[in-house]
N, C-alpha and C positions, 0 to 999 in steps of 0.2 A: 137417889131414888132406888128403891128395890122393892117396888109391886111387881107382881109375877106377870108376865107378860102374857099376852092370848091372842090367837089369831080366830075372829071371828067369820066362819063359811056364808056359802049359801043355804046351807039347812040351818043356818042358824045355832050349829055347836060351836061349843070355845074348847082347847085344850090346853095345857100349859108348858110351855117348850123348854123354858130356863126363867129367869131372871132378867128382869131388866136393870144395866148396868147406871150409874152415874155416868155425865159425863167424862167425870177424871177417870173413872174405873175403865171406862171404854176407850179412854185415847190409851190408857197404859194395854189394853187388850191388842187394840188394833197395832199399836210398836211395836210387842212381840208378835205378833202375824206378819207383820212387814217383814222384821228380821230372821225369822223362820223362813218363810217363802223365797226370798232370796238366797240364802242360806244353803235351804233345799232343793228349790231350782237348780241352781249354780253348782253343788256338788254330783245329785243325783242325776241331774239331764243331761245339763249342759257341758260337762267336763266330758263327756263320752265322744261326740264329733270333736274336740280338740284333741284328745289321747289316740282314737283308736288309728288312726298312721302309724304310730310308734308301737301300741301292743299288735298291730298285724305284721309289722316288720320283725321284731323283737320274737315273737310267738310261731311263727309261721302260721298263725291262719287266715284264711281269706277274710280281706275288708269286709265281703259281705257275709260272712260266716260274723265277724265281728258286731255288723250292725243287727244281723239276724237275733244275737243274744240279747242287745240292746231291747227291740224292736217284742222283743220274750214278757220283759219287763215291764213295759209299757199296756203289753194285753194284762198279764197277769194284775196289773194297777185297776186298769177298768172292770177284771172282772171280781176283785177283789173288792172294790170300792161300795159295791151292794150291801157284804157284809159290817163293813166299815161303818159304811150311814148306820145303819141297826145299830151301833155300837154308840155312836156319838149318839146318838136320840137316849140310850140307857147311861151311860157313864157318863156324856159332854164332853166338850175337847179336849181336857189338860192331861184327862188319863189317857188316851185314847193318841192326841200327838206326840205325846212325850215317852209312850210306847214305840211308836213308829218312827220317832227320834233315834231310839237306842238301837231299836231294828234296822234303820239306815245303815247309823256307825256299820254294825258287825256286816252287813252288807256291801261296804265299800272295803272294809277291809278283806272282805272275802274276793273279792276283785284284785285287791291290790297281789294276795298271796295264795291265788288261785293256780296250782300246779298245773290244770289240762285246761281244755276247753270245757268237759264237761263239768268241772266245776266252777271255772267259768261264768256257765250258763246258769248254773246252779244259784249264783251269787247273785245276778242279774234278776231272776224269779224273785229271790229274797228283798231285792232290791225293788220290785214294783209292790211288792205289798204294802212296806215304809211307803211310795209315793201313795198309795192309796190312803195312809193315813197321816201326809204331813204336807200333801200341793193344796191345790187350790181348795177341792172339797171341802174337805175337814175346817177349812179357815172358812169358810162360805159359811158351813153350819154354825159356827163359832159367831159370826156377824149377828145372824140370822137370828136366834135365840136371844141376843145380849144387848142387840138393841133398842130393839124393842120394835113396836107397828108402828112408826114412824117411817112413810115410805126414805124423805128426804133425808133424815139421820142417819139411815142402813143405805142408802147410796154412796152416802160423803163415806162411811167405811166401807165399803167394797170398794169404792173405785182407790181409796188410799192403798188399800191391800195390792192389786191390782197392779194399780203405777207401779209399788216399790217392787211389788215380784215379776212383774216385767225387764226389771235392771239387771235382771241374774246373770243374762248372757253378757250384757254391759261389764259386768263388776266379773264375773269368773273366768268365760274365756280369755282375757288376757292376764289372768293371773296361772291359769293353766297353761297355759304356753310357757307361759314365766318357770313356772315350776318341771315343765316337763327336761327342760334342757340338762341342768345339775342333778335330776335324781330320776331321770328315768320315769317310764307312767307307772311304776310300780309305786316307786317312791311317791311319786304324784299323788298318788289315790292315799296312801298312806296320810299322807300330809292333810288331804281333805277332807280325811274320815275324822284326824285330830280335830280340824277347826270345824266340822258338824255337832263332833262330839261335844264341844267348848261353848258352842254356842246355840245350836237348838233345844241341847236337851235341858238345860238350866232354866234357859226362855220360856219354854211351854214349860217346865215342871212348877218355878216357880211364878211364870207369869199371869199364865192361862189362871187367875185365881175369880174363882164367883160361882155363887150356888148355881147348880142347875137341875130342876125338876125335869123325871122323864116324861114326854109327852105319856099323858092319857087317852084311852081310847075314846072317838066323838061320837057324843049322843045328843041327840034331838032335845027339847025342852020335855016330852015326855018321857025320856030316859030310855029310848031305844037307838042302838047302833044306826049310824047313818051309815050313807055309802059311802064310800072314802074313792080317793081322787083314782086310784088305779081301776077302777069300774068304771070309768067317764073315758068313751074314745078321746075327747080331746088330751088325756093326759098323754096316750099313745100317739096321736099325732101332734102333739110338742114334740115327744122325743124324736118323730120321723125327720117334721121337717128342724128341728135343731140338728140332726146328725147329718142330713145333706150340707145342712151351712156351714156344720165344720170339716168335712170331707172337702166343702169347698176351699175352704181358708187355708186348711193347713196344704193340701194339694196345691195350692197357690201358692203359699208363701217358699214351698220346698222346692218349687219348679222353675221358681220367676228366673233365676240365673241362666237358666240353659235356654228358656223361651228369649230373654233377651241375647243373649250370641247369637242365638238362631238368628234374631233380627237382624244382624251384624253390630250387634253392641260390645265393646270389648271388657273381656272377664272383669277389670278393676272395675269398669264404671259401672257396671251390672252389681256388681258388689255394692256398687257408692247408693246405687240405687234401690236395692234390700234395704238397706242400711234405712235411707230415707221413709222407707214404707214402715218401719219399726220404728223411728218417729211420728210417724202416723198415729200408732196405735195411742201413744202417751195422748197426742193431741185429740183422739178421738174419746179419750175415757176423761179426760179433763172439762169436755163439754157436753158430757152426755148428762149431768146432773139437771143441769136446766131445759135437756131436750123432755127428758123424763116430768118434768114441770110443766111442760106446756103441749104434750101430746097426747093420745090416747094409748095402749099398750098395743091394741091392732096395728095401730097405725105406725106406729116407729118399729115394730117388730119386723113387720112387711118391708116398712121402709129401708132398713140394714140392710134385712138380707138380697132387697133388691140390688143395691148400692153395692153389696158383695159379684153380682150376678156381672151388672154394667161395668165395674171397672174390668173384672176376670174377660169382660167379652174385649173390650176396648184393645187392653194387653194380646189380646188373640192379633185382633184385628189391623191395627196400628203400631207400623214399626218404628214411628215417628212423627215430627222431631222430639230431641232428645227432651228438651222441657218438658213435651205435654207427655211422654213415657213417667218422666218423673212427676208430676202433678196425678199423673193417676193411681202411680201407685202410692203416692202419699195419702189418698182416698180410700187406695184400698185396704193400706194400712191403719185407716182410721176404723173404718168398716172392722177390722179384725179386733182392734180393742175392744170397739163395744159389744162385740159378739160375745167375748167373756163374761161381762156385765149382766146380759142379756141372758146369757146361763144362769149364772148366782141368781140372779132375782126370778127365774121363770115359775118355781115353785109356788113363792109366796105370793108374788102378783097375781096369779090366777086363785091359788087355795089358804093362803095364810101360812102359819110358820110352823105350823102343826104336823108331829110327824117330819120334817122336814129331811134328814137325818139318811132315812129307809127311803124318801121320794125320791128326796135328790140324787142319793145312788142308783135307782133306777135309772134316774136322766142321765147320768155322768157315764155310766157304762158303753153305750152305747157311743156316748161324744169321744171317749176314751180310745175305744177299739178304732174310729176313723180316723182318728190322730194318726193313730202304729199304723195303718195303713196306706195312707195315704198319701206320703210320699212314693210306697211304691206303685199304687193307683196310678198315680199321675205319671209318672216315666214310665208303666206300661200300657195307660194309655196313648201317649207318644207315641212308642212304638209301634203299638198296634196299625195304630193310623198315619204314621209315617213324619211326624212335625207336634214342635210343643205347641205351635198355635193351634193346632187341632185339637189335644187335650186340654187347652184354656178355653175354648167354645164349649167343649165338654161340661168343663168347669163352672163353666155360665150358666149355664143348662141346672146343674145340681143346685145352684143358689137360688136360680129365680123357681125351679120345683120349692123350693125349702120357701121363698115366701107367698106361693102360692096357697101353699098348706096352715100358713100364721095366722090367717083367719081363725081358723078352725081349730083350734090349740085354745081358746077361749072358753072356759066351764059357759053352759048355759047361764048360770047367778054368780059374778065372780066372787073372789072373799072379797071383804071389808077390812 
């Protein structure tokens, strides 16, 4: 099939975003997403908490000076990412990731053979630009445009994309560790800029393949400009209460280890117990296809982020027994997968797939910056207040504000 694809509004305009793929063309699109995402997760994120012990030993600079550069890169992704979408709405993904492929590469190797801190930090900057054009976004737009308005079609690929880029920390951390020992984290990062370089940039250059029309501007049946989604409070409060929910999640997921010792839980099973809420997440995006089928978009939006709010209080509140500690966070691990889901489609479920490119990065900016923050959020919320069970009440607090506000995230006429 290759009729152009359109997302029809409530004004009533169509614009055209890409191509709609075949089936086969779309399983081979969504494999290389998969093997991208993982790819780049696992080199650009995830290898940084496994390395940086050994570059702040090695280095002499402070852990937190180390995470600080990290933590660089991460803003510069979210705010990079605005330009990004504009970019994928004009070019489409294959130039656009397969750019941010090659920008990776030189990125990590600029980590690997980075004489000071300051450049360093320099590498890390260059390094959140590549995520802004090779995580999750870019492959969202990539979905988005190629599947076509087939709510169910474009679910089954995100959540595929999804599952396998969730495995990053699965698949890399223990191969970083593996590698730090024999070659040192220089060597490490060297090694991993090889297998990015081998394997992203070929994938999106040669995979990402399928026309893609740039969106056009939307006009009414009478040929005058409508208003487009960033004029509509609800577009701004999606992004509000989506950025509390992820301020919530991630602030959770970074803290849970320390709130559970607090509880008197010991470090391994705290661990054992992360662990289990990151199984959550698989189990929570594997059934969110058929939640999506039989609810309204109000209703399960509010619903998550409630379910985000309740277990974050639970965790505050209950320091046992040990089963029902882990049944919650297997919830609340679930709650976190579909939160991602709930991103990717936030656009089009409300406005169609038009534009998506430039919206979505509006959205993403903002979920981006909470990310990098929020683990420090959350330990100095602690602090401040003396106990991680007080910063997970907190926590609760930001999730159920975030679906307080999902009503209202609804366009008055949603698209069709």
């Amino acid at each position: 099939m290759t009729a152009t694809s359109g997302a029809t509004g409530a004004t009533g305009a169509t614009a055209a975003t890409g191509h709609v793929l075949g089936d086969a063309a779309l399983r081979r699109v969504v494999a290389v997403l998969c093997v991208g995402q993982i790819t780049s997760w696992g080199v650009l994120y995830y290898a940084l908490p496994v390395l940086a012990p050994a570059i702040s030993a090695d280095t002499g600079w402070s852990p937190a000076s180390v995470v600080a550069a990290f933590s660089t890169g991460l803003v510069v992704n979210a705010l990079a990412g605005i330009a990004t979408g504009r970019g994928l709405d004009r070019w489409g993904p294959r130039r656009v990731m397969t750019t941010g492929s090659v920008v990776g590469v030189a990125a990590v190797v600029g980590l690997a053979l980075a004489p000071s801190y300051p450049v360093f930090l320099l590498a890390w900057v260059v390094a959140g630009a590549a995520m802004s054009a090779t995580l999750y976004a870019p492959s969202f737009a990539a979905v988005t445009g190629w599947a076509g308005d087939d709510p169910a079609r474009r679910v089954r690929a995100l959540t595929a994309v999804t599952l396998v880029g969730g495995l990053a920390s699965t698949a890399f951390a223990p191969l970083t560790a593996a590698l730090v020992g024999p070659l040192g984290w220089r060597g490490s990062y060297l090694a991993l800029a090889v297998v990015l370089a081998l394997v992203t940039v070929p994938a999106h250059l040669l995979g990402l393949r399928g026309r893609w029309d740039p969106p056009r501007r939307l006009h009414d049946a009478r040929g005058g400009p409508v208003r487009g989604p960033t004029r509509e409070p609800a577009f701004w409060l999606m992004g509000a209460s989506f950025t509390l929910a992820a301020l919530a999640v991630y602030a959770g997921v970074v803290n849970l280890v320390p709130l559970l010792v607090e509880h008197g839980v010991g470090l391994t099973t705290a661990a054992v117990v992360l662990g289990i809420g990151g199984a959550g997440q698989v189990l929570g995006r594997l059934v969110w296809a058929p939640v999506v089928a039989r609810t309204a978009l109000r209703t399960r939006t509010a619903g998550v982020f409630v379910l985000v709010g309740l277990t974050s209080l639970v965790l505050a509140l209950v320091p046992g027994p040990l089963w029902l500690v882990v049944l919650v966070s297997l919830l609340a691990g679930s709650a976190r997968g579909v939160v991602t889901l709930l991103h990717a489609t936030g656009v089009t479920d409300r406005w169609g797939a038009a534009d998506f490119g430039r919206l979505n990065g509006l959205l993403t900016a903002p979920l981006m910056l909470a990310s990098a923050l929020s683990p420090w959020a959350g330990a100095a919320v602690a602090q401040a207040l003396g106990s991680y069970a007080a910063a997970f009440a907190v926590i609760a607090v930001a999730a159920l504000l975030a679906a307080l506000l999902a009503p209202f995230t609804l366009p008055r006429r949603p698209a069709r």
